[in-house]
C-alpha positions as CSV (number, residue, x, y, z in Angstrom):
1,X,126.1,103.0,97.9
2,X,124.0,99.5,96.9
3,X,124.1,99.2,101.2
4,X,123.5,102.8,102.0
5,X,120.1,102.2,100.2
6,X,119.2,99.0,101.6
7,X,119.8,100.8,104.9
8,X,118.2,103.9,103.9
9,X,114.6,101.5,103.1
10,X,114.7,99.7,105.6
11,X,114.5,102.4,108.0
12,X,111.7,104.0,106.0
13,X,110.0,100.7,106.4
14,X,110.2,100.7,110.0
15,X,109.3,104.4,110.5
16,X,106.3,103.9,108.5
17,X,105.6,100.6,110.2
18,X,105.8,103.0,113.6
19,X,103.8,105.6,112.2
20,X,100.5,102.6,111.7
21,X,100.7,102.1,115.3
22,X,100.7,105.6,116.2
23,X,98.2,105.9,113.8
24,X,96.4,103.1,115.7
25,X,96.8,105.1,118.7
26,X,95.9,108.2,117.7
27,X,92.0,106.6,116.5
28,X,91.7,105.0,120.4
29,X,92.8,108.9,121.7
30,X,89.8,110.1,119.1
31,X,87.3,107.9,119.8
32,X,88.1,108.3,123.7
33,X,88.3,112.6,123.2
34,X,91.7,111.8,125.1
35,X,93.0,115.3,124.2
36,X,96.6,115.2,126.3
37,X,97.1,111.6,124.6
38,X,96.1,113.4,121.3
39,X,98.4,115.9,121.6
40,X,101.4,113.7,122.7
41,X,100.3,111.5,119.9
42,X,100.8,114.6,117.5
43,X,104.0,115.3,118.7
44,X,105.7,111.6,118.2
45,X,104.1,112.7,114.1
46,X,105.8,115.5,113.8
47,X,109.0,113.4,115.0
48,X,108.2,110.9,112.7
49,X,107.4,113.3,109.6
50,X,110.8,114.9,109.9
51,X,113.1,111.6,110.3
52,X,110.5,110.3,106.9
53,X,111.8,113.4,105.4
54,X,115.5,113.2,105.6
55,X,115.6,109.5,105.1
56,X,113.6,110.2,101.6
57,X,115.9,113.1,100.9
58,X,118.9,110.5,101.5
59,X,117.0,108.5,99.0
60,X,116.5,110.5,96.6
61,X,120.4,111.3,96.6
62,X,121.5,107.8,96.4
63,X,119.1,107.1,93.5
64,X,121.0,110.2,91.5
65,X,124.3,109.1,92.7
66,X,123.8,105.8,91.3
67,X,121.8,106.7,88.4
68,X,124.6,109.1,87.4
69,X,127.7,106.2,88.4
70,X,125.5,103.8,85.8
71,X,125.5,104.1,81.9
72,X,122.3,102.8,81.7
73,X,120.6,104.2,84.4
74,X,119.0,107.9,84.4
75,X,116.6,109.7,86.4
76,X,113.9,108.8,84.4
77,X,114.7,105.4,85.4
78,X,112.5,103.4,87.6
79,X,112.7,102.0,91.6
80,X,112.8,98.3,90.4
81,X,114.8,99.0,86.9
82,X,117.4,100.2,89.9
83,X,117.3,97.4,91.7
84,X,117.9,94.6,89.0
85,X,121.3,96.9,88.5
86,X,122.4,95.7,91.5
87,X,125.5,93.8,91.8
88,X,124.4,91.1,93.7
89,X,121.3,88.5,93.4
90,X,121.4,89.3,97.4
91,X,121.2,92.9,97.3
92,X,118.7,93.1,94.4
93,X,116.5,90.6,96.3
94,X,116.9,92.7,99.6
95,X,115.9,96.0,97.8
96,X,113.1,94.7,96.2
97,X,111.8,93.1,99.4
98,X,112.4,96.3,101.2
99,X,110.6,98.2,98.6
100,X,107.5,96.0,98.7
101,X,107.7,96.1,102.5
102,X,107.6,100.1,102.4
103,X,105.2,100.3,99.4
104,X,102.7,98.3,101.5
105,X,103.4,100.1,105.3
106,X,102.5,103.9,102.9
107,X,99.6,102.5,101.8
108,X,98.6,101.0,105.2
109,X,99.8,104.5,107.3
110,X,97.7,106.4,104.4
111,X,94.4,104.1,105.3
112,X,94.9,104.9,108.8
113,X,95.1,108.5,107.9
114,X,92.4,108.6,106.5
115,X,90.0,106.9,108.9
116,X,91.2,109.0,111.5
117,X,90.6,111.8,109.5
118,X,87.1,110.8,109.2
119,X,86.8,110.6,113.2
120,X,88.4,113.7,113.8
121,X,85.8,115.3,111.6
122,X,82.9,113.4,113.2
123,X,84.4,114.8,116.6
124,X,84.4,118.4,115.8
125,X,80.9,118.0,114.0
126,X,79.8,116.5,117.6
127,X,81.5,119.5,119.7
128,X,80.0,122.3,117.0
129,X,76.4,120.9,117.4
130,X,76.5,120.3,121.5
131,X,78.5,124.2,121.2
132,X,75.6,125.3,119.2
133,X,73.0,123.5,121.9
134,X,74.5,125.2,124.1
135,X,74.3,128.5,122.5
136,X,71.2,128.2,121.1
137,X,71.6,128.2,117.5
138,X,70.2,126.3,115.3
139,X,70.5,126.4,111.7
140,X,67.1,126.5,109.6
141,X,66.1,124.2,106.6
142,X,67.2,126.8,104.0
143,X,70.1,128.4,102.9
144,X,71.2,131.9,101.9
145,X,72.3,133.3,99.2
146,X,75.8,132.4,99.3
147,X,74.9,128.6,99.6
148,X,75.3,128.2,103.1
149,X,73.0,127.8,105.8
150,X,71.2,129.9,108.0
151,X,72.1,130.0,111.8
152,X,70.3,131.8,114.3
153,X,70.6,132.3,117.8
154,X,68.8,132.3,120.7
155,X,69.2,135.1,123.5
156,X,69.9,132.4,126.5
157,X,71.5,134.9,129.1
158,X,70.6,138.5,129.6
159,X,74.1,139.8,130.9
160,X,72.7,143.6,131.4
161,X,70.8,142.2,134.6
């Protein structure tokens, strides 16, 4: 079980290590409005979401299964209280490497994230006001009752003609 675990981390480190670079990707694709490279880029997520989700559900499992097969273990119990249970000084080193290693490619992923978040925002501002230039609305310097802003349009076209 001790290996299964190891196992199980380290490929959670190395999907989330895979899932900065797409990350990395995906921000060139925003900043260049690449939508086909977007989308692929969206797809390989969704890929990597679902392999992140069974791998934690496998770790979740082994944590019980151990917890349960150790006396002083119990699902209150922490990551790194598991891991000095170990029965080796080799595997206890190796899961507490591996743990460090994932904590810190989460928290990287997550910063991606978030930038690109921030990008993909700025994008879709930039389309709605060059869609509203287009359309000629414009939104005046007060706001109605319900706290939001007043958009007018413009008649641009006459379509009856």
């Amino acid at each position: 079980m001790w290996q299964d675990l190891i196992d199980t981390l380290d490929k959670l480190g190395e999907i989330y290590d895979d899932l900065a670079k797409l990350g990395e990707k995906k921000r060139s694709a925003l900043i260049n409005v690449d939508m086909k490279k977007l989308s692929d880029i969206l797809d390989e997520e969704q890929n990597f979401a679902t392999k992140i989700q069974t791998l934690e559900q496998k770790r979740i499992e082994l944590f019980n299964d151990l917890s349960k097969s150790n006396i002083n273990l119990s699902e209150s119990t922490t990551a790194k209280d598991l891991y000095r249970s170990a029965p080796s000084l080799v595997a206890k080193e190796n899961l507490v490497r591996l743990h460090k290693r994932l904590v810190k490619n989460v928290q990287r992923t997550l910063k991606i994230r978030e930038d690109n978040q921030i990008l993909a925002q700025c994008a879709l501002d930039n389309a709605q006001m060059n869609l509203n230039k287009l359309g000629g609305a414009t939104v005046e310097p007060t706001y109605s009752g319900k706290g939001a802003g007043v958009v007018t349009h413009q008649k641009n076209f006459d379509f009856m003609a």
